[in-house]
N, CA, C and O atoms as CSV, one atom per row, in Angstrom:
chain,resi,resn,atom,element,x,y,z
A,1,UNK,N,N,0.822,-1.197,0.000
A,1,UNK,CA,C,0.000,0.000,0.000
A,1,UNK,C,C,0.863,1.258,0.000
A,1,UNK,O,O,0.627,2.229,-0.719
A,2,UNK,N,N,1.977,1.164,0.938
A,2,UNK,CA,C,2.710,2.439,0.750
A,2,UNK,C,C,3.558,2.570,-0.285
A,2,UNK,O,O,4.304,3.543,-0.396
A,3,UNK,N,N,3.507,1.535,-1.178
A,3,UNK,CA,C,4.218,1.621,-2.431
A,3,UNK,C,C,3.666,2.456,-3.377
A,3,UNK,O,O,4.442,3.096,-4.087
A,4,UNK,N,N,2.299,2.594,-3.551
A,4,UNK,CA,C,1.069,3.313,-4.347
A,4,UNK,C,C,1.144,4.528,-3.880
A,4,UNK,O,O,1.152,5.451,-4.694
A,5,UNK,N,N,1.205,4.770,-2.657
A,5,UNK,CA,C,1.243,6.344,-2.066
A,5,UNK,C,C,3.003,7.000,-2.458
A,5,UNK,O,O,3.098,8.037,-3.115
A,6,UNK,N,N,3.718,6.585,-2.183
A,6,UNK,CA,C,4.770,7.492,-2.093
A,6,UNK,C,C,4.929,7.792,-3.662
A,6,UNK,O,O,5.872,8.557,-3.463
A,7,UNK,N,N,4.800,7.820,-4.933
A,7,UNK,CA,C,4.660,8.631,-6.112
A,7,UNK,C,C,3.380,9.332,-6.041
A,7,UNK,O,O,3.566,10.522,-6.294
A,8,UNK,N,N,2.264,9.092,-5.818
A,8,UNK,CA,C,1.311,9.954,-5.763
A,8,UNK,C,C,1.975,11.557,-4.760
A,8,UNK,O,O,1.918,12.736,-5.112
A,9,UNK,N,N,2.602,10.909,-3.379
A,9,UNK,CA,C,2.223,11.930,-2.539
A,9,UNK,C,C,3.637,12.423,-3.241
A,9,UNK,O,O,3.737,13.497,-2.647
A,10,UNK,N,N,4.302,12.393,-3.733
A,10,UNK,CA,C,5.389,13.277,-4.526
A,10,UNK,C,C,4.757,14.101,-5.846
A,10,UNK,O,O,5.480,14.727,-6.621
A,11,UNK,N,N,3.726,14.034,-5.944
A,11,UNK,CA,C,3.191,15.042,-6.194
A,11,UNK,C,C,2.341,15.896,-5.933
A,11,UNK,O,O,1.532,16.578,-6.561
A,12,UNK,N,N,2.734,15.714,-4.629
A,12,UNK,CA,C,1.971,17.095,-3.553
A,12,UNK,C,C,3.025,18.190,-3.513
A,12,UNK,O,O,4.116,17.816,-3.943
A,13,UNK,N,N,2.960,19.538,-3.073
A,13,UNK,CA,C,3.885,20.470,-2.883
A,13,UNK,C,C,4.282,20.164,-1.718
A,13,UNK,O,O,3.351,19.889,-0.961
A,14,UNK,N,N,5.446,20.094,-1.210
A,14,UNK,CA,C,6.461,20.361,-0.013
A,14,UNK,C,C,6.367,21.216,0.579
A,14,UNK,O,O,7.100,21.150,1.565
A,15,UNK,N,N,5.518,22.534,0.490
A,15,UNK,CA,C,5.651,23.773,1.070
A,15,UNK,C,C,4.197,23.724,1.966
A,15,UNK,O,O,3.322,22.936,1.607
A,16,UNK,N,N,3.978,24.640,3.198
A,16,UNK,CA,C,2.361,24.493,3.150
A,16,UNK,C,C,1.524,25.722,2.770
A,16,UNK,O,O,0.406,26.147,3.062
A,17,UNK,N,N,2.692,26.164,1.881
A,17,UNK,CA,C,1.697,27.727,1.393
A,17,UNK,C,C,0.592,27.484,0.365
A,17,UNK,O,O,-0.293,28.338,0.330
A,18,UNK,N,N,0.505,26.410,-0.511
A,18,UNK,CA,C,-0.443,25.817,-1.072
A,18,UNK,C,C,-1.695,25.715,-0.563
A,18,UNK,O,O,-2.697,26.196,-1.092
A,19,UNK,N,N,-1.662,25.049,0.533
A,19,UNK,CA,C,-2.654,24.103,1.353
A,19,UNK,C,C,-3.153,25.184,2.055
A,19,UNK,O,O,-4.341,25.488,1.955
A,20,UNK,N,N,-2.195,25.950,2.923
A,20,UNK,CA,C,-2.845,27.409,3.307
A,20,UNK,C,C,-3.841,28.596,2.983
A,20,UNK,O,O,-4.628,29.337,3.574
A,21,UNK,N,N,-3.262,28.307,1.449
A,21,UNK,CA,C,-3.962,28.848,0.538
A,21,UNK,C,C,-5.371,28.537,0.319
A,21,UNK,O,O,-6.339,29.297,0.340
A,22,UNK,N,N,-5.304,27.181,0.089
A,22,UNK,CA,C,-6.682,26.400,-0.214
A,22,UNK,C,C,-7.651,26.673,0.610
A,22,UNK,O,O,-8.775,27.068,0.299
A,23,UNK,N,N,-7.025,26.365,2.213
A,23,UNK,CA,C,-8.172,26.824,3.166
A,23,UNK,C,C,-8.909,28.451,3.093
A,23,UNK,O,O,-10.101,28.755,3.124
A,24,UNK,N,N,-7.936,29.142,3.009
A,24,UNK,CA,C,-8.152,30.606,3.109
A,24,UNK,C,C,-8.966,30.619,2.139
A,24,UNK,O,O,-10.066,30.972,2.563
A,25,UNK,N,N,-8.992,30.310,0.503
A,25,UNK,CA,C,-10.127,30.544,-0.299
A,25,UNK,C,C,-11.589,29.396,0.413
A,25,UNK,O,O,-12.710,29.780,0.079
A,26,UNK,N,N,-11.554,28.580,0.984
A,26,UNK,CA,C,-12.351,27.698,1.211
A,26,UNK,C,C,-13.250,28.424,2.377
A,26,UNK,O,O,-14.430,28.392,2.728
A,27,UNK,N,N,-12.111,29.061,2.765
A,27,UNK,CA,C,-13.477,30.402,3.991
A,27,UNK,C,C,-13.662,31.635,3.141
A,27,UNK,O,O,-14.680,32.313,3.277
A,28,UNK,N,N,-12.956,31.877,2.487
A,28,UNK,CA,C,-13.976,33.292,1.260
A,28,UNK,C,C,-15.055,32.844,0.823
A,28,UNK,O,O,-16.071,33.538,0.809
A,29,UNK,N,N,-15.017,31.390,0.314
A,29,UNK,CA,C,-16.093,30.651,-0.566
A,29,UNK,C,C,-17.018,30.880,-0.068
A,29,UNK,O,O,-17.948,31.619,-0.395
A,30,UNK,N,N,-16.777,29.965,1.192
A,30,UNK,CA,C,-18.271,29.495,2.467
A,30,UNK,C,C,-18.534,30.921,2.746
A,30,UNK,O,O,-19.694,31.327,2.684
A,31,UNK,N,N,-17.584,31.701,3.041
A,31,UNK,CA,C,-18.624,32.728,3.397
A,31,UNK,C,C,-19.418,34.019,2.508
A,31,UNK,O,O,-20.224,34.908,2.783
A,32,UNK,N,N,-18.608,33.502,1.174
A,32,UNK,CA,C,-19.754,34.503,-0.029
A,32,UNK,C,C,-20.834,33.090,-0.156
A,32,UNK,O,O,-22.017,33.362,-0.363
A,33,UNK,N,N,-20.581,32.105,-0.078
A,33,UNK,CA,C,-21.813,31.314,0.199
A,33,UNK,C,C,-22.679,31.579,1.114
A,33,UNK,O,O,-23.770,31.055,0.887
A,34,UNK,N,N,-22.627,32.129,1.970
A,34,UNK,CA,C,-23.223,32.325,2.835
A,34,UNK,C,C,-24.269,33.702,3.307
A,34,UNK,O,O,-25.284,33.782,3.998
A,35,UNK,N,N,-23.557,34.552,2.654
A,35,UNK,CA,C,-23.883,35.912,2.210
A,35,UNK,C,C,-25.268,35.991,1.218
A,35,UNK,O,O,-26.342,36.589,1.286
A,36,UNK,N,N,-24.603,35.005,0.214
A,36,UNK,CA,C,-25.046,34.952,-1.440
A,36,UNK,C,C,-26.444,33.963,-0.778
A,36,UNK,O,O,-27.244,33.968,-1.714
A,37,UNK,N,N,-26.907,33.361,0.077
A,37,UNK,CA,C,-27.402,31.962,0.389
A,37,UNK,C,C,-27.368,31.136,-0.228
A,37,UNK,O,O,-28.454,30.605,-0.459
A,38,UNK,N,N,-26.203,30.572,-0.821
A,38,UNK,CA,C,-26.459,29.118,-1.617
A,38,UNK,C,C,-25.640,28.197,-1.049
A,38,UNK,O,O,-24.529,28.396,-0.556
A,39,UNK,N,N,-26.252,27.162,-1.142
A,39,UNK,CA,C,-26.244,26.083,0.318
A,39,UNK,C,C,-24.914,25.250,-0.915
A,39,UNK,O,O,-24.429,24.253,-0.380
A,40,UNK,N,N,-24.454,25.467,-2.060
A,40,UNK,CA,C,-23.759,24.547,-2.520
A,40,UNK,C,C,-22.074,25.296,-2.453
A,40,UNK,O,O,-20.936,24.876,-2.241
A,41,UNK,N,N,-22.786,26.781,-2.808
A,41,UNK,CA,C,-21.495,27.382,-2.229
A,41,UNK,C,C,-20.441,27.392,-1.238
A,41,UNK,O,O,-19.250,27.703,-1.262
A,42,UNK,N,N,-21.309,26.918,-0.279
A,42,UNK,CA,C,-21.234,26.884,1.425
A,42,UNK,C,C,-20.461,25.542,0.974
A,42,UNK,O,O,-19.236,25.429,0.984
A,43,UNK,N,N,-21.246,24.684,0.633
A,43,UNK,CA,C,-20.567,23.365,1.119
A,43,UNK,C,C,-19.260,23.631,-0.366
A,43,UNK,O,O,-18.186,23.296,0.133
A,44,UNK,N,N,-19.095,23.916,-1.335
A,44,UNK,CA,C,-17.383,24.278,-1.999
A,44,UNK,C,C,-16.703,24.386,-0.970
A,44,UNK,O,O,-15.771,23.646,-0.657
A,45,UNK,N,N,-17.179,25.461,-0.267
A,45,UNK,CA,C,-16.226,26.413,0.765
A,45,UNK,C,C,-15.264,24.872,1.839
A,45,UNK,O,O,-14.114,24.537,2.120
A,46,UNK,N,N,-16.738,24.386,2.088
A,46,UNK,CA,C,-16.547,23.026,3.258
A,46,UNK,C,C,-15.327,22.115,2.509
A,46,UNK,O,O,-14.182,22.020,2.950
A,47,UNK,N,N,-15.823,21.481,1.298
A,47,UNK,CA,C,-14.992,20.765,0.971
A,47,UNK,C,C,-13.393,21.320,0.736
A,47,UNK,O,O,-12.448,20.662,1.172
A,48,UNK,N,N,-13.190,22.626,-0.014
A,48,UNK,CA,C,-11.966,22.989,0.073
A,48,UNK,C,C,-11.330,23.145,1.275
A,48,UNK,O,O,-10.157,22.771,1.246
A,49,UNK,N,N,-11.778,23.639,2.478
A,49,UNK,CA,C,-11.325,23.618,3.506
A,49,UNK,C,C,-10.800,21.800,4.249
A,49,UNK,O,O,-10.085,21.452,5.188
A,50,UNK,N,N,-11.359,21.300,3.542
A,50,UNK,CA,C,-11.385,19.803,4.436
A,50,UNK,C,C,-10.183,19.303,3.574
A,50,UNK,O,O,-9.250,18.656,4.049
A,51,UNK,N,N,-10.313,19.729,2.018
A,51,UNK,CA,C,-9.009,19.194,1.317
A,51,UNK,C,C,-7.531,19.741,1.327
A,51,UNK,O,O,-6.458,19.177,1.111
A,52,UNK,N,N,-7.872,21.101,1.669
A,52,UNK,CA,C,-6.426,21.907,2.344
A,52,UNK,C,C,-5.582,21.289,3.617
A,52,UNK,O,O,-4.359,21.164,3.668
A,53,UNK,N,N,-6.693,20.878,4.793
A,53,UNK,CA,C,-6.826,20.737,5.985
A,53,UNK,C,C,-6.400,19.219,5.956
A,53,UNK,O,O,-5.732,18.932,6.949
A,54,UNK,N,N,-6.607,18.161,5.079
A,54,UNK,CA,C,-6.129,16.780,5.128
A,54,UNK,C,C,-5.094,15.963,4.339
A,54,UNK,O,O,-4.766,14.788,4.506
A,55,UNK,N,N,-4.496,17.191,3.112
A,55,UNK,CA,C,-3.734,17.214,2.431
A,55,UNK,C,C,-2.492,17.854,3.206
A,55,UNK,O,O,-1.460,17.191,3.308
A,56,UNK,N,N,-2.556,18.783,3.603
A,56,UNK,CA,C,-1.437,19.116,4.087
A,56,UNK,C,C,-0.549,18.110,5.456
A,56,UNK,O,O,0.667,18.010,5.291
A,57,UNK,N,N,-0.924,17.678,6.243
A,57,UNK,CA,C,-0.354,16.450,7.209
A,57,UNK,C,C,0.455,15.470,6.565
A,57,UNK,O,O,1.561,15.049,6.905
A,58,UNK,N,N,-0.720,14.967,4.941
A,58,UNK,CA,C,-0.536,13.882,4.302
A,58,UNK,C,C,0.905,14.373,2.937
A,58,UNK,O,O,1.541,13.982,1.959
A,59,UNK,N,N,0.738,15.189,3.634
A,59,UNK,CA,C,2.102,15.775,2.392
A,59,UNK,C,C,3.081,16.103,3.401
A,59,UNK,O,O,4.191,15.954,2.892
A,60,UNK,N,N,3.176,16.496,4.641
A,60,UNK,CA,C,4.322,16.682,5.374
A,60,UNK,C,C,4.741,15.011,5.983
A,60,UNK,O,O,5.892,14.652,6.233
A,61,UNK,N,N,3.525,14.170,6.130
A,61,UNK,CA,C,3.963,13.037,6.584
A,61,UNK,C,C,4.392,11.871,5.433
A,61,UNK,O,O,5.293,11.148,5.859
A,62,UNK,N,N,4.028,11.600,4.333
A,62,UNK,CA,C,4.791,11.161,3.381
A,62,UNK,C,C,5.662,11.420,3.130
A,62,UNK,O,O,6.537,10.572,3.309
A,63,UNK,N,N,6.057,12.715,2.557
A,63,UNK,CA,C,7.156,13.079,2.000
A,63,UNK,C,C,8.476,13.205,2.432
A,63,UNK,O,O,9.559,13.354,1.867
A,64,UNK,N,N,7.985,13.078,3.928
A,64,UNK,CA,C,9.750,13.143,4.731
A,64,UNK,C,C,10.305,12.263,4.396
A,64,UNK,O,O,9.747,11.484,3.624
A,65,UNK,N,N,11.855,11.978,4.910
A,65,UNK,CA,C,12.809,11.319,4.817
A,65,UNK,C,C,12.284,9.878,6.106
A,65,UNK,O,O,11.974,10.339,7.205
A,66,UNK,N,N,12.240,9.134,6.050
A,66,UNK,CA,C,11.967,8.359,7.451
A,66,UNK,C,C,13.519,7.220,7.420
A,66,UNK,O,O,13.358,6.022,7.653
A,67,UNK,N,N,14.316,7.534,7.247
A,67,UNK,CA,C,15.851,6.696,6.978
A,67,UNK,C,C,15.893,6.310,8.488
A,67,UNK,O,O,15.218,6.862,9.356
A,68,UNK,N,N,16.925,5.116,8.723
A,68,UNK,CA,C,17.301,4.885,9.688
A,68,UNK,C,C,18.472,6.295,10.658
A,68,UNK,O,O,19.042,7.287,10.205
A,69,UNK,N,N,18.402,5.685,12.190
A,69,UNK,CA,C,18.717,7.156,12.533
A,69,UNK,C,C,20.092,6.985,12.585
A,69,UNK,O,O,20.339,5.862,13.025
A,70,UNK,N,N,21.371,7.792,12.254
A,70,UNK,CA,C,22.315,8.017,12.070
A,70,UNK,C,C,23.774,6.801,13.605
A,70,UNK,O,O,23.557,7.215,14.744
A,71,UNK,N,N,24.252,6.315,13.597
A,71,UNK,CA,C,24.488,5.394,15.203
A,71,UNK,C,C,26.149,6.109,14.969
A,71,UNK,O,O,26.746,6.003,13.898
A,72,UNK,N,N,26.552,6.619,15.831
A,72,UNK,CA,C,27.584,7.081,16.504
A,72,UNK,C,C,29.211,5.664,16.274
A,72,UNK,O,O,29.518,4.555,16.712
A,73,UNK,N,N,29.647,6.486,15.524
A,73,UNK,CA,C,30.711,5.324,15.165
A,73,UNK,C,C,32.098,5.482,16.120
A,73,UNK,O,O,32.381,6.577,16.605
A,74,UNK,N,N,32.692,4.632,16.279
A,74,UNK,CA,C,33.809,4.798,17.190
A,74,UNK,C,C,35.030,5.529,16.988
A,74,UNK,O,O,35.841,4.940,16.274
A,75,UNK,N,N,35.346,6.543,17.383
A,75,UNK,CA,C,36.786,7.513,17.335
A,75,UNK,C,C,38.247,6.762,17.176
A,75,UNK,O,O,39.145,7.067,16.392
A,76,UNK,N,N,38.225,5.551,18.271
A,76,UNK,CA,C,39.402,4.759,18.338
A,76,UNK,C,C,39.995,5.587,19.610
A,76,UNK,O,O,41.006,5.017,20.021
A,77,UNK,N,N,39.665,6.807,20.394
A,77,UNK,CA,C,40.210,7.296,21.173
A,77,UNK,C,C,39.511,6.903,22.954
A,77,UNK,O,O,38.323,6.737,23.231
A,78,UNK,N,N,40.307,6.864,23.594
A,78,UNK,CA,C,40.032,6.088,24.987
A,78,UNK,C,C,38.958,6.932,25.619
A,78,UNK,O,O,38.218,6.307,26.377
A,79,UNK,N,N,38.709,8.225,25.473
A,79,UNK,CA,C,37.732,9.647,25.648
A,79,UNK,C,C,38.003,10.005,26.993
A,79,UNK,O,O,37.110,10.404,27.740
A,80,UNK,N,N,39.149,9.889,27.332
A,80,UNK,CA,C,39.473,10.810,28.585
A,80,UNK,C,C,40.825,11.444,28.886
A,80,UNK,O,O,40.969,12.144,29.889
């Protein structure tokens, strides 16, 4: 399964100014939806906000490095 995800999620952006983005229009939306009363507007607004909001985790948590952690190799010196 995580074989299928890690090319997909490499094509997410690395940054979260994207995703930031998304939300911020996703509350202009909902709320000229809301203004405007149209109940489909509102819910655009919803869904962009939910796809900004669940994309972004899923792009900082894929995309990292998860390598083994680095182990401290020996100097050869007695350390005192």
């Amino acid at each position: 399964m995580s074989d299928l995800l890690l090319p997909l999620a490499a094509l997410l952006p690395h940054t979260p100014t994207p995703y930031l983005v998304l939300i911020i229009a996703g509350f202009a939306v909902g709320i000229l939806g809301h203004l405007a009363g149209a109940r489909w507007l509102v819910a655009a607004g919803v869904v962009l906000i939910a796809l900004g909001a669940l994309l972004l985790p899923i792009a900082a948590g894929v995309t990292t490095h998860r390598g083994q952690a680095p182990t401290e190799e020996p100097r050869g010196d007695s350390g005192g």
